[in-house]
C-alpha positions as CSV (number, residue, x, y, z in Angstrom):
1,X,-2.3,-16.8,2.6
2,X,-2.0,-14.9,5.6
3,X,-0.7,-11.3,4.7
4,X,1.2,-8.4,6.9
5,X,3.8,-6.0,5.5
6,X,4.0,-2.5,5.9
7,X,5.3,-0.3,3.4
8,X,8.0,2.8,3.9
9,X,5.4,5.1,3.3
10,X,5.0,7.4,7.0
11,X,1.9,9.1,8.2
12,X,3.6,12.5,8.0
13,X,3.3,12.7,4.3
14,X,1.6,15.6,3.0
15,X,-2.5,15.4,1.9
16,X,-1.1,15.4,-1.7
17,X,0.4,12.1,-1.3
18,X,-2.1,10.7,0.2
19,X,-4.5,11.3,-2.4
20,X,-1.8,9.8,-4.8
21,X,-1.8,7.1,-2.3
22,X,-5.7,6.8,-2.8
23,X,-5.5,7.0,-6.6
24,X,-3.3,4.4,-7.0
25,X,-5.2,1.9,-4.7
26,X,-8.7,2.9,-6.3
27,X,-6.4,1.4,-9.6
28,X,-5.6,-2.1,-7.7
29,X,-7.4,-5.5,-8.7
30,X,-10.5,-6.1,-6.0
31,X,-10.7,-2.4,-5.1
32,X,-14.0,-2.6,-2.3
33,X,-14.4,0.8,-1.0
34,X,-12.8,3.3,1.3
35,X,-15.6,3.9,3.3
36,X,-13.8,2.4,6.5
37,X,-10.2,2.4,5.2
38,X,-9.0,1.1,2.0
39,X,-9.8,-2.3,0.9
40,X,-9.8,-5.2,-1.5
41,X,-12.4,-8.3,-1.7
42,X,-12.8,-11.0,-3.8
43,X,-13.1,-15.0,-3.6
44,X,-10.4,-16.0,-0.9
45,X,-9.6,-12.4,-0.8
46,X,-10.1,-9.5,2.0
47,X,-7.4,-7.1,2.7
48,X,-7.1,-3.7,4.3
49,X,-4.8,-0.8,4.5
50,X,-4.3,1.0,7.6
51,X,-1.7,4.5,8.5
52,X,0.9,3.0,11.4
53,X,3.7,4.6,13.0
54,X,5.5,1.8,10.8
55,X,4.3,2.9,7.8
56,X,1.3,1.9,5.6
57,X,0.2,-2.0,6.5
58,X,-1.4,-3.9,4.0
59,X,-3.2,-7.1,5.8
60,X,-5.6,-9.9,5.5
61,X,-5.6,-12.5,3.3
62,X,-4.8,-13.2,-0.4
63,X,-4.4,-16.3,-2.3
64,X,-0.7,-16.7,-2.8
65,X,-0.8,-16.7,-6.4
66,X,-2.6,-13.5,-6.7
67,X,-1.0,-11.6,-3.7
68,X,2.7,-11.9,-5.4
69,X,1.5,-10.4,-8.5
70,X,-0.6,-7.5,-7.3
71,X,1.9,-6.6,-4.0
72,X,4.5,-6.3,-7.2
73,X,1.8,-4.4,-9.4
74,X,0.8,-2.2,-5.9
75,X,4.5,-1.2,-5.1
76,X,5.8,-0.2,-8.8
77,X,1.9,1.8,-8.9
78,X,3.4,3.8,-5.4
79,X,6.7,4.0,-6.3
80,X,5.6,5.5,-9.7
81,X,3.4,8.0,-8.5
82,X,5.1,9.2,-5.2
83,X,8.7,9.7,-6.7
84,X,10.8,7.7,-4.7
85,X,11.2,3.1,-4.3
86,X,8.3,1.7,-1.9
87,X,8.9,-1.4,-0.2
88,X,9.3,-2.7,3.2
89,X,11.8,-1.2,5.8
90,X,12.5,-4.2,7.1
91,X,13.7,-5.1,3.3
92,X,16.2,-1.9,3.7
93,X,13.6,1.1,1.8
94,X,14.1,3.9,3.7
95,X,11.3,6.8,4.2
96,X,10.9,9.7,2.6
97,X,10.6,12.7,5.2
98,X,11.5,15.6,3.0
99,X,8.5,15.7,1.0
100,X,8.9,19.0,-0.3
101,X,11.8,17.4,-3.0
């Protein structure tokens, strides 16, 4: 399955988030390596997370099976750790700009 969501997550956050950010994928099924950007392998799966004006983007590809499972297991992981709902902003989850709350 062909994957490409972005999550309301924004590149302004501060350097402690981020490394909450990193925590929490380092925890995720298939963790690869961050050496060039977060990402996940495995058979029939190879995904990456990139920073966008949109918010975080997960995409690649993920056996659909698998993907709705760990996307579910990835955004109560953030939403845990950073404080406030992840999801997608097209799904209505607004960012978080006053990170200082």
């Amino acid at each position: 399955m062909n994957i490409d969501v972005n999550l309301n997550i924004h590149y302004t956050a501060p350097d402690t988030v981020w490394d909450k950010i990193g925590e929490v994928y380092e925890s995720m099924p298939y963790w690869a390596s961050n050496e060039n950007g977060p990402c996940w392998k495995g058979e029939g799966i190879d995904l990456w997370a990139s920073v966008e004006p949109s918010g975080i983007q997960i995409a690649g590809e993920m056996p659909e099976d698998i993907w709705n499972e760990w996307y579910l297991d990835l955004k109560n992981k953030l939403t845990d750790a950073l404080g406030y709902e992840i999801g997608e902003p097209e799904d209505g989850f607004e960012f978080k700009y006053d990170w200082g709350a």
